[in-house]
Every structure is written in structure tokens, then in C-alpha cells.
C-alpha positions as CSV (number, residue, x, y, z in Angstrom):
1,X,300.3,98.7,211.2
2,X,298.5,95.6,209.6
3,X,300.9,94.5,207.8
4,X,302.5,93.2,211.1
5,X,300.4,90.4,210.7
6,X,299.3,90.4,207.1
7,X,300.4,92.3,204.1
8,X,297.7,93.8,201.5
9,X,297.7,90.7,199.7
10,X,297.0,88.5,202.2
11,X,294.6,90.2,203.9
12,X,292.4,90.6,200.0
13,X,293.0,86.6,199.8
14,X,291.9,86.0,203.3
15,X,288.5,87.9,202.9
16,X,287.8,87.6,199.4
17,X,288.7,83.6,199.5
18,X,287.6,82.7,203.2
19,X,285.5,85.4,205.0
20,X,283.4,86.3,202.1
21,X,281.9,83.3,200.8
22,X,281.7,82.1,203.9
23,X,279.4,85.0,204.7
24,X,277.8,84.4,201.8
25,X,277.4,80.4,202.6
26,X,275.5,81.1,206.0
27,X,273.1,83.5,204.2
28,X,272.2,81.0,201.9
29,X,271.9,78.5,204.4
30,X,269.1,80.2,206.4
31,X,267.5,82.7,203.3
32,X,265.7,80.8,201.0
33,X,264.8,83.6,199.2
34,X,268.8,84.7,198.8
35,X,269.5,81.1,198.1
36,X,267.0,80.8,195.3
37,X,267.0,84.2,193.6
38,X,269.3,85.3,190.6
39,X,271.9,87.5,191.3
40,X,273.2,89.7,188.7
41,X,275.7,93.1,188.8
42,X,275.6,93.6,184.9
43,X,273.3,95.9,184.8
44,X,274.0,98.2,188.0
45,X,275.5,101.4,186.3
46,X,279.1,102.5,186.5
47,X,278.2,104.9,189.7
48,X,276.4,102.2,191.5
49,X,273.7,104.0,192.0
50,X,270.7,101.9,190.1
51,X,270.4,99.2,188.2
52,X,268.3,99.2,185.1
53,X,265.3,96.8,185.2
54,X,263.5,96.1,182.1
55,X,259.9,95.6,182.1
56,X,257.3,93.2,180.6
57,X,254.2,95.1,181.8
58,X,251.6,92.5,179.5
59,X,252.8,90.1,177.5
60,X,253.8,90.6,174.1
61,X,250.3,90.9,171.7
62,X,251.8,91.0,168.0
63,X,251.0,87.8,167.5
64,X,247.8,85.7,166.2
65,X,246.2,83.9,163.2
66,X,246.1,86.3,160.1
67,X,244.0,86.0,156.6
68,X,246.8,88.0,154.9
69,X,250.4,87.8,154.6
70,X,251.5,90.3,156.7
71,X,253.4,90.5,160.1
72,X,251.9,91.9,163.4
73,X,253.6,95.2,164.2
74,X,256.1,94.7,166.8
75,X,254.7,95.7,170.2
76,X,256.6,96.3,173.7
77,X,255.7,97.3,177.0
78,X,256.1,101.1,178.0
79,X,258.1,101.8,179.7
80,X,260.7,99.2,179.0
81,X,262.9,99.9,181.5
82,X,262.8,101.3,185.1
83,X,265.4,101.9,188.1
84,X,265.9,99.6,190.9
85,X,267.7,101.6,193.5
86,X,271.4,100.3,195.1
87,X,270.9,99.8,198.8
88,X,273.1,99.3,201.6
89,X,271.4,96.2,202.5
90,X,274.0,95.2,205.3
91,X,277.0,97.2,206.8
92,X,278.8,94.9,209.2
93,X,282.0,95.7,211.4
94,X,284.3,92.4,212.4
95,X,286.4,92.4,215.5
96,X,289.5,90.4,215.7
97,X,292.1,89.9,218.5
98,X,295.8,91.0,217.4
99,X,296.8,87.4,219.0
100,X,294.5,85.1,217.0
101,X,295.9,86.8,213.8
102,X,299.5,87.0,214.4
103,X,299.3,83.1,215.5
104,X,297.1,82.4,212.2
105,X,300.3,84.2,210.5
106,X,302.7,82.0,212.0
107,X,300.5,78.8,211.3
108,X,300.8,80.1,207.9
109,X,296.8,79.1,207.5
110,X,293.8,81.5,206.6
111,X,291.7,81.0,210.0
112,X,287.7,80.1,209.1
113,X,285.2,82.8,209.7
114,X,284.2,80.8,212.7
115,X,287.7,81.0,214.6
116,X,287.1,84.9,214.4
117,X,284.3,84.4,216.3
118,X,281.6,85.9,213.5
119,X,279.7,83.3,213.5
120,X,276.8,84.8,215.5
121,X,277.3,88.1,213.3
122,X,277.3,85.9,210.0
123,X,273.8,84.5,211.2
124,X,272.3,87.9,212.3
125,X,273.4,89.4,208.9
126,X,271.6,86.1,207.4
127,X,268.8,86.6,209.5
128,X,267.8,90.1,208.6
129,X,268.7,89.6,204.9
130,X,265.9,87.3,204.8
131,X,263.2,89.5,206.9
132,X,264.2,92.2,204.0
133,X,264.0,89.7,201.1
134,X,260.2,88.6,201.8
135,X,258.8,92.0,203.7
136,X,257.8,95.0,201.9
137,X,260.9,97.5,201.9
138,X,259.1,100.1,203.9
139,X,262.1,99.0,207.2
140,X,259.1,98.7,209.6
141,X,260.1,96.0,212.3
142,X,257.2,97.0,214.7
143,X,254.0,99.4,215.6
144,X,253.1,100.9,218.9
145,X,250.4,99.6,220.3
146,X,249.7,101.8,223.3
147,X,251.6,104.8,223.5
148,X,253.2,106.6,226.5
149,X,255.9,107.6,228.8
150,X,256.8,103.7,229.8
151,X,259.6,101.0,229.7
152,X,257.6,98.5,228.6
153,X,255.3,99.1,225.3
154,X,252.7,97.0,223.7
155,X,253.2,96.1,219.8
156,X,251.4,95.0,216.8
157,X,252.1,94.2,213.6
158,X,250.0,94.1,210.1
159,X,252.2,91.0,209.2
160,X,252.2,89.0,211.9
161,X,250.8,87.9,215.4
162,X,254.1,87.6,217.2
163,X,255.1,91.2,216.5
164,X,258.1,91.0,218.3
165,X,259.5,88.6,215.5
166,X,262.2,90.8,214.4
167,X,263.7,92.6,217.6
168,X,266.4,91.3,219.8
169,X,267.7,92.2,223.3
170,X,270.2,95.0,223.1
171,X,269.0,95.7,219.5
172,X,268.8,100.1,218.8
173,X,265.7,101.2,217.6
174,X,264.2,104.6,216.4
175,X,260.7,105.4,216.2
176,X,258.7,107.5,213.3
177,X,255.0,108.3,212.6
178,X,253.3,107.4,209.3
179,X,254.7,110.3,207.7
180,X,258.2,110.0,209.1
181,X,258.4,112.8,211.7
182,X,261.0,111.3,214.3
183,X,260.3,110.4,217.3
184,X,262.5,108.9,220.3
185,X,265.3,105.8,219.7
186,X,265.6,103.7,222.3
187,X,267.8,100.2,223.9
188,X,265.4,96.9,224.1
189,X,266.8,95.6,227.4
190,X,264.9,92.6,226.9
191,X,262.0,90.9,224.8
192,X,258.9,89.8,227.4
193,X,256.7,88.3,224.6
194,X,255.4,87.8,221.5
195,X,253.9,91.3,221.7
196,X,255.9,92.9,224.7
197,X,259.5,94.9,224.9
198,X,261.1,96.2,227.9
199,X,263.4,99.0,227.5
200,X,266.6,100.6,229.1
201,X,264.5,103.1,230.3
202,X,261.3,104.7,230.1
203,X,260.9,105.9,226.3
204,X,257.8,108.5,225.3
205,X,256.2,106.6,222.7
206,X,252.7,107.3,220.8
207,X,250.4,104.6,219.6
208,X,250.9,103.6,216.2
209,X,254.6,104.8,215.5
210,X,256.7,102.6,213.5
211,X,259.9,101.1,214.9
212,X,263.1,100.7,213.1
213,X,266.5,99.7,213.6
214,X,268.6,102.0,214.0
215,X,269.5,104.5,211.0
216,X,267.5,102.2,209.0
217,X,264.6,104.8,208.4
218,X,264.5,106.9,205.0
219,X,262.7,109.4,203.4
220,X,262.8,108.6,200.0
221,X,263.8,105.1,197.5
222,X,266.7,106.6,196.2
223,X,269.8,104.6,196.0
224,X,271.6,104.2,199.5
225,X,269.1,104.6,201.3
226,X,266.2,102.3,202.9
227,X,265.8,99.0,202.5
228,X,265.8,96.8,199.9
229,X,262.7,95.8,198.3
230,X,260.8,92.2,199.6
231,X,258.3,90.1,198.1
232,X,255.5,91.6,200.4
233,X,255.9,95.2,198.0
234,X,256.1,93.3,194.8
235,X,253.2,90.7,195.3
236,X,250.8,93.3,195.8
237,X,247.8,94.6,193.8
238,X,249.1,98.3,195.6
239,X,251.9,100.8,195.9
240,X,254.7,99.4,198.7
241,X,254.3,101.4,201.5
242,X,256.3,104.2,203.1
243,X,258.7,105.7,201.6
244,X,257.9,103.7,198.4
245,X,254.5,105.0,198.2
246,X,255.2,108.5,196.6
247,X,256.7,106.9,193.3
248,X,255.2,103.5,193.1
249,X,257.5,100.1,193.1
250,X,260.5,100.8,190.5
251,X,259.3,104.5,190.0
252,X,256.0,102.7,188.7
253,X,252.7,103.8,190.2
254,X,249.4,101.5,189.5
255,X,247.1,104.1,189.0
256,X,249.4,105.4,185.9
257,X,250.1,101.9,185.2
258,X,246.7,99.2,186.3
259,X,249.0,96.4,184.9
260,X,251.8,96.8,187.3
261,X,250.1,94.5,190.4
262,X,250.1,91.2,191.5
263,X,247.2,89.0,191.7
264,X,245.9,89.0,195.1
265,X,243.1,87.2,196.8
266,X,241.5,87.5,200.4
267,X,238.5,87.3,202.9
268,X,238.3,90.8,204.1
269,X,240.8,89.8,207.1
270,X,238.5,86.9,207.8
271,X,240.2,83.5,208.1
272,X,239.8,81.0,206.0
273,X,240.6,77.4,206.8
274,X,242.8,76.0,203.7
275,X,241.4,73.8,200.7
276,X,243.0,73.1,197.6
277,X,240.8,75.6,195.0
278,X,242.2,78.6,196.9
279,X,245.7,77.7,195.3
280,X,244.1,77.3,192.1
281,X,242.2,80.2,191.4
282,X,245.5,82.2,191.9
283,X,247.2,79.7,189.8
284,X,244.9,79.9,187.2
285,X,245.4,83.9,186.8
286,X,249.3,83.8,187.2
287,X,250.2,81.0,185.0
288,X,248.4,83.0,182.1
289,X,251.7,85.0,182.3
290,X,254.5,83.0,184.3
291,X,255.4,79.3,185.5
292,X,255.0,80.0,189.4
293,X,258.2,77.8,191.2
294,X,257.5,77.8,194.5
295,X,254.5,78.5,196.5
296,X,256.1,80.1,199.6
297,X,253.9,79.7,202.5
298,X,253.8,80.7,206.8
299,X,254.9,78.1,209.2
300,X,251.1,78.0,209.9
301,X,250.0,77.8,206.4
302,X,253.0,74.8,205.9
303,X,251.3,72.7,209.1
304,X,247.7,73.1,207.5
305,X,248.6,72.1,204.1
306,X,250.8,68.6,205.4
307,X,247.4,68.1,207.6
308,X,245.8,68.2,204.2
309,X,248.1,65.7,202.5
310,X,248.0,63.8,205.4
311,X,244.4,62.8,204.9
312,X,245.2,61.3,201.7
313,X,247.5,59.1,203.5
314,X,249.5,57.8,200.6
315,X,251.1,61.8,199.6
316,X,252.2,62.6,203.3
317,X,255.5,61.4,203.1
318,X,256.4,63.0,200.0
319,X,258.6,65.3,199.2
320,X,259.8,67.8,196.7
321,X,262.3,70.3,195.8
322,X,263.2,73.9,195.3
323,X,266.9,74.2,194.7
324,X,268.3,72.8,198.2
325,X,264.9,73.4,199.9
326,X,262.9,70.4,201.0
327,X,258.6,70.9,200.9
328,X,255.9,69.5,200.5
329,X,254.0,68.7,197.0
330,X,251.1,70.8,195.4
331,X,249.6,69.1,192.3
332,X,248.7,71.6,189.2
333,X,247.7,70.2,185.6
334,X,250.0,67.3,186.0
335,X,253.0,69.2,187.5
336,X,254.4,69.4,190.8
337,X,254.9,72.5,192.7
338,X,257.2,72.7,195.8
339,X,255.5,74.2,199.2
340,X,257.8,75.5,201.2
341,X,257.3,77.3,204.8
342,X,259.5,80.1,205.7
343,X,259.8,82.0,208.9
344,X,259.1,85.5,207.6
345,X,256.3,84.6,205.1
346,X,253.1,87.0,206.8
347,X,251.0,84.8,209.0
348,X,248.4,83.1,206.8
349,X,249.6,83.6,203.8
350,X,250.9,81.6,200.7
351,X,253.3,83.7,198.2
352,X,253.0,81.9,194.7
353,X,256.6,82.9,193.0
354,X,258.3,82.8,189.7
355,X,262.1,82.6,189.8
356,X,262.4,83.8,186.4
357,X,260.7,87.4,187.0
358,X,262.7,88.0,190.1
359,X,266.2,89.6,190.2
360,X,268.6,90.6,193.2
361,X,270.6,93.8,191.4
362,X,273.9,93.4,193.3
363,X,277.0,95.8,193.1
364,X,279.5,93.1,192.9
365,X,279.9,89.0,192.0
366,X,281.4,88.5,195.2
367,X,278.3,90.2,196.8
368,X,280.2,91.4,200.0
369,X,282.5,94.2,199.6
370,X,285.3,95.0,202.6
371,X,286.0,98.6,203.0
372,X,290.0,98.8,202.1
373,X,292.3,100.5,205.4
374,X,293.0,104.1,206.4
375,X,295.9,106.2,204.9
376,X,296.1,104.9,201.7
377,X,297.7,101.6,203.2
378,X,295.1,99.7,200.6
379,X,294.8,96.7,203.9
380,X,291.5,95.5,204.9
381,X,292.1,95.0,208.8
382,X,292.2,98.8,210.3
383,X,294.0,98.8,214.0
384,X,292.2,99.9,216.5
385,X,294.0,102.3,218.3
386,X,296.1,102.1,221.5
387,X,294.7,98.4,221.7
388,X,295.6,95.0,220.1
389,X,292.7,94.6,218.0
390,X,291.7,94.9,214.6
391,X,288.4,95.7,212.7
392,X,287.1,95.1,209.5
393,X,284.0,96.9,207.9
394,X,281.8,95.3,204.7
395,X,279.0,95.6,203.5
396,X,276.4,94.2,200.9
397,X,274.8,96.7,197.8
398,X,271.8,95.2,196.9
399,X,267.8,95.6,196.1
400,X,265.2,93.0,194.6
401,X,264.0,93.9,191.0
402,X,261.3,92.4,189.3
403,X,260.4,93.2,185.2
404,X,256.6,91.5,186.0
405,X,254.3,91.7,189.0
406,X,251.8,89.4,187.3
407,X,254.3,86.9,187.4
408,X,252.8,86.6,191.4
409,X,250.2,86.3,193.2
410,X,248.8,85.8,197.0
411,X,246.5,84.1,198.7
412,X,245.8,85.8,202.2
413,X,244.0,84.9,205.3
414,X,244.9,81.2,205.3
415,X,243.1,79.8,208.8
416,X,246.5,78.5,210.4
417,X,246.1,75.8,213.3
């Protein structure tokens, strides 16, 4: 029983006061994107299903100067509200040796997150919350390059030049076509490149299938399934992808709504090397409608602009600041904007954001839920049987809402050095 160690009420204190904000903690530390967006469970309906997300498609218009006394008619978007799907953005099992925690009890101490051995966990769970925070919800790690009966497999992504960036040795993965007929999962025995995998074994895969981890894949938005939504499917001037496609971002499609888009800006897939108008002339269109916070950029994009900067000699060494998050200064009609790199940002791209117009929908305040024991005994560690070890299963409800897209916008291929 796990009450030989710790009763119901210490086990709810030791993850809801410990283990949960330090999960929590290490996401922030390594998401930007989690650190810096609101979080809010007030309007995620009884069932959990959906939050509701309200809209501001325009801008308000009933306003203006008038040569009679009257008031504008009140005008609001349509619709004013849509549905942001729950997801299960992380389900995580922790292991935990019967000794550690009967010696914790006796110490009469709460034992850190990191004496339980999670910290690699904590950080993989950080890690992929940020890939799904700034990609474009469709789950899509990965496409086949060269197809085949082989162990090793060529891979490309739309996104990035490495497109190996999300896969790990020993990671499970399951393959689908465009339009989600299944195809084999498979065991990466090792990463070779920044393009190459090597399986367990020989796989049969054809070119251009999608990869995904495992049970990750879905069929549909609806709540619980998927992933959540990421900057890449709201700063768009399109539908998101697969499986979003079908319905539109938030149940929204542009062709029955042309407002609903970001404002985005390219070369045809022809680089560009970086100079300071591109910036403006999406700032120009997006602060018509929001103040843009941040202008998230690649690791590339980040080098090119401090080579800018650095030509002016005296601004190099400057600094500014998004929450916690150090970058590097972009001047706009006497105001200061933060640049700031991060790892998942697309290659040669710079996202311009608005903090205000974003919203992570999540199920609780805590944001990490633990899955209560077997039997009714109401205990958060579950025994595992015949041995002395323990588990513990959470999770994390979430999805990224937005109530504007033209509170965005893009600028795409960046030349990066």
C-alpha cells in the first residue's frame, strides 16, 4: 500500500507543493513561449472539454467624428466567440524507488524533484512543450525523404534544415501520409545527422510520410486529441495544417472569414539577407491593430541581426528584456522592442508577437494534474506490483488560443549566416 510510506495527505502536499511547481519551474526555464504567455483556466467549461475564446476579428468601427449628436451604433465582431479545444499536451509517468521514499519519510522531508531522479523527464517534458508552443499544431516531427524498406531513412522538414531537430535516440515514432492513412511505427536506435535516423530495424517507409511520436497523431481538433496549437498555425495568412485544415484555426476558416490571418511577408523561398525595413513593413501593418512585444526570431536570424547592431558599434552591447528573457534591441518610433532567438523559431524567420492576443487555455492553476491511485485509495503514488517501486502519472490540459491573428505577423526567408 502507499500509505506505508506516505498517507493521502502527504503524498497531495508532496506533488502539489514540490513536484508540481517544480515541473512547472524547469518548463519555464527553457520555454520562452510558456514563460511569457498568459495562462488562464476561467474559461475552460465545466467538462473540460473547450475553452471559450472570444474574438476581435477587426477592430471595433463605431467610432469617428460626427456633425450630429448621435452615437455610432455599437458594432462587434462575428463571431464573438469560438472553441479552443483541451489537449493532452503532456502525459508523463514518474518512477520512484520504495527505498528513497520510505527514507524521505523517516527524514520527515519532502525530497526535491531532482532526488527522484526526474530531472531529465522534467527537461524532456520542457523541451517538447516548447516545440508545440511555437510549431503549428499539426504533431509533425519529420517528413520522409526517400522512401523504402531500409534502417536508415533520409528526412526533411518545411521548418527547418536540421530536420532531425525534434527526434531522440530510443524515441517511438509512427508514420502517416498527408491524409493520415497509417503507415509503420518504428524505434530510432540512433540519430546520424542533421537529416539522417537509423532504426531498430528495417522499417517500410514511403517518401513524404509524416513522422510522429508515438500516439501523438489525430484525426480531427477536437478536445483530447492532437496537439496543441503553436505560433507557426496562428501567424499565418492560411488554415494550420493537418488535421486543423478541415475547420480552420478555432473552428474559423479564412475563406469564410478573410480577416482571420496574420500578416505575412516573404521572397518566394528565396533568401533574403536581413536589413532593418523588413521589420518595419510588418510592423507597420501589425501595430495598426496590436503593440507587438517581442519579435521572436531563429538562432540564425538572432546572429544576423547582432552582426547588424554590431556595425553601429555603440548598440552591440545592449540589451533588453522580455520578462526574464535577455535580447537584443530593435528600435520602432522611439520604442524599444526585445529580439529574442529561440531554438524552435523556423529557420529564417522572425515571429513579431503580441502578448496581449495570446492565451494558453489550461484545465487547472496548478497546470499539472497527478492522476489520484487505484481502488478508491485517493493516493497519488500507485505500487507497482510484486516490486518495490512506485509510479506516478500527470499530465498537462492545455491549447494556445488567440481572439486576433492580426495581432501577428512574419517575416520569412531571413538569409541566416
Amino acid at each position: 500500500m502507499t500509505d506505508l510510506f506516505f498517507n493521502v495527505d502527504d503524498q497531495v502536499e508532496l506533488f502539489n507543493e514540490f513536484i508540481s511547481p517544480g515541473v512547472v519551474a524547469q518548463i519555464k526555464s527553457v520555454s520562452k513561449m510558456f514563460d511569457q504567455t498568459r495562462k488562464d483556466w476561467k474559461y475552460v467549461e465545466p467538462e473540460g472539454k473547450y475553452a471559450k475564446q472570444v474574438l476581435m476579428m477587426k477592430g471595433a468601427q463605431s467610432h469617428g467624428a460626427r456633425s450630429d449628436a448621435s452615437y455610432p451604433d455599437a458594432q462587434q465582431s462575428t463571431p464573438e466567440k469560438t472553441l479552443v479545444y483541451m489537449k493532452r499536451a503532456q502525459m508523463f509517468s514518474m518512477g520512484f524507488d520504495g527505498m528513497s521514499l520510505e527514507a524521505a519519510r523517516g527524514r520527515g522531508a519532502a525530497m526535491k524533484p531532482v532526488d527522484f531522479e526526474q530531472e531529465g523527464l522534467f527537461i524532456g517534458v520542457s523541451d517538447d512543450m516548447s516545440r508545440q508552443l511555437i510549431l503549428d499544431g499539426s504533431g509533425r516531427l519529420a517528413q520522409v525523404k526517400t522512401g523504402g524498406s531500409l534502417q536508415t531513412h533520409d528526412l526533411k522538414s518545411p521548418y527547418f534544415k536540421e530536420s532531425t531537430i525534434f527526434l531522440r535516440d530510443d524515441r517511438k515514432l509512427e508514420s502517416y501520409d498527408a491524409t493520415s492513412g497509417k503507415g509503420n511505427d518504428s524505434i530510432i536506435e540512433n540519430v546520424v545527422n542533421d537529416t539522417e535516423i537509423k532504426l531498430t530495424a528495417a522499417v517500410d517507409l514511403i517518401a513524404d510520410d509524416y513522422l510522429f511520436n508515438e500516439k501523438a497523431h489525430a484525426d480531427s481538433e477536437l478536445n483530447g486529441l492532437g496537439e496543441m496549437m503553436g505560433l507557426c498555425g496562428i501567424i499565418s495568412d492560411a488554415n494550420p495544417p493537418y488535421p486543423n485544415a478541415a475547420n480552420g484555426l478555432q473552428g474559423l476558416k479564412v475563406a469564410d472569414y478573410p480577416a482571420w490571418k496574420a500578416f505575412v511577408f516573404h521572397n518566394d523561398g528565396v533568401p533574403q539577407p536581413l536589413v532593418e525595413d523588413m521589420w518595419i513593413e510588418v510592423l507597420n501593418k501589425v501595430e495598426r491593430y496590436a503593440k507587438v512585444d517581442v519579435i521572436l526570431v531563429s538562432e540564425g536570424v538572432f546572429r544576423s541581426w547582432f552582426s547588424i547592431l554590431s556595425s553601429y558599434k555603440t548598440f552591440s552591447n545592449q540589451k533588453t528584456m522580455w520578462g526574464g528573457w535577455v535580447g537584443l534591441p530593435f528600435y520602432y518610433h522611439g520604442r524599444e522592442i526585445p529580439v529574442v532567438s529561440d531554438y524552435f523559431v523556423p529557420d529564417g524567420c522572425a515571429m513579431f508577437v503580441s502578448n496581449s492576443n495570446l492565451i494558453l487555455h489550461v484545465l487547472t492553476p496548478s497546470i499539472v494534474t497527478w492522476e489520484r491511485g487505484a481502488a478508491g485509495a485517493g493516493g497519488i503514488l500507485q505500487k507497482v506490483p510484486r516490486m518495490n517501486q512506485f509510479v506516478a502519472e500527470g499530465h498537462i490540459f492545455a491549447n494556445l488560443g488567440t481572439g486576433l491573428r492580426r495581432g501577428f505577423g512574419l517575416r520569412k526567408d531571413i538569409q541566416q549566416p
